[in-house]
C-alpha positions, 0 to 999 in steps of 0.5 A: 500500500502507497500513500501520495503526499501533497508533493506526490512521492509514494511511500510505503507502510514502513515509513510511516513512522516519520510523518510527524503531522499523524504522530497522534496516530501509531504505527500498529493502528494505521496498519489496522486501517490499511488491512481493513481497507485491503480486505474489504471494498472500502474506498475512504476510512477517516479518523478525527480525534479531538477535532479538524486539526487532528484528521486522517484521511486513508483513500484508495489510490486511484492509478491513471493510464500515464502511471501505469505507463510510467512503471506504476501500479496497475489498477486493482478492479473494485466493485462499485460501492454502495451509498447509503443513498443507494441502499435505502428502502422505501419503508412504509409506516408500519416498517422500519429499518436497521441502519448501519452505524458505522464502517465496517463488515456485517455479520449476523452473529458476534463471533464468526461462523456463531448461530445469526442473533436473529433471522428472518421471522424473529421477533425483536424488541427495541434495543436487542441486539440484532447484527454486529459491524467488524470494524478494526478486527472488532464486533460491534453490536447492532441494535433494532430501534422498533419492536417487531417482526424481522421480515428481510435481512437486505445483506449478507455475511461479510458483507462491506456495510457503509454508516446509515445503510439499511441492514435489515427491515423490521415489520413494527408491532 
């Protein structure tokens, strides 16, 4: 993984260390971010701590004809995103959706390959733990926001999630 200064030189993970402008951030966490961000469909992962002054931005590099040309890396294909704009479901007054709260990789249960918390046709209260989002190799809990019926889960285990998209859809008691 590269990283393009203002000035445009590349450098690798391992010089890292002597960018004092991220000293607030150490070494082992950017590495975290990097891996998440290779192992998954992620085009942008941002850090701010203690305000604007303090923020990391980690973007996919996008590679132009003329790098490749010139000996740089060739493009890796990735699949197209989804927004949470083009996940969101129509839902009516008795229905409502669980929404992401963060970055992440979703799965139905909190430890890999463990019974899914819900499934299709389970009933939830508000506030049950229904999903967990893997963020930095760790789980977090997704909780329903309505009591009900749960009558679709909208995506798969695994699956790169974006903050707000729609999880799974809940008919309301």
């Amino acid at each position: 993984m590269a990283v393009r200064s203002a000035g445009r030189r590349s450098h690798s993970m391992e010089n890292f260390e002597h960018f004092p402008i991220i000293s607030w951030v150490s070494t082992p966490e950017i590495r975290q971010l990097v891996s998440l961000m290779d192992s998954s469909d992620l085009s942008e992962v941002t850090i701010e701590l203690g305000g604007p002054s303090r923020k990391l931005t980690l973007r996919r590099a996008e590679v132009s004809a003329a790098d490749v040309a010139a000996g740089g890396a060739a493009p890796i294909a990735q699949p197209p995103l989804l927004s949470p704009s083009d996940t969101t479901t129509a839902v009516s007054e008795n229905k409502a959706s669980v929404k992401s709260p963060m970055v992440g990789r979703f799965y139905p249960a909190m430890k890999h390959g463990a019974k899914p918390l819900v499934s299709v046709g389970d009933k939830v209260r508000d506030g049950q733990v229904v999903a967990a989002i893997e963020t930095l190799r760790v789980m977090n809990e997704v909780e329903s926001t309505v009591s009900g019926k749960v009558t679709e889960i909208l995506v798969q285990p695994g699956q790169g999630v974006e903050f707000g998209m729609d999880l799974m859809i809940i008919e309301k008691e």
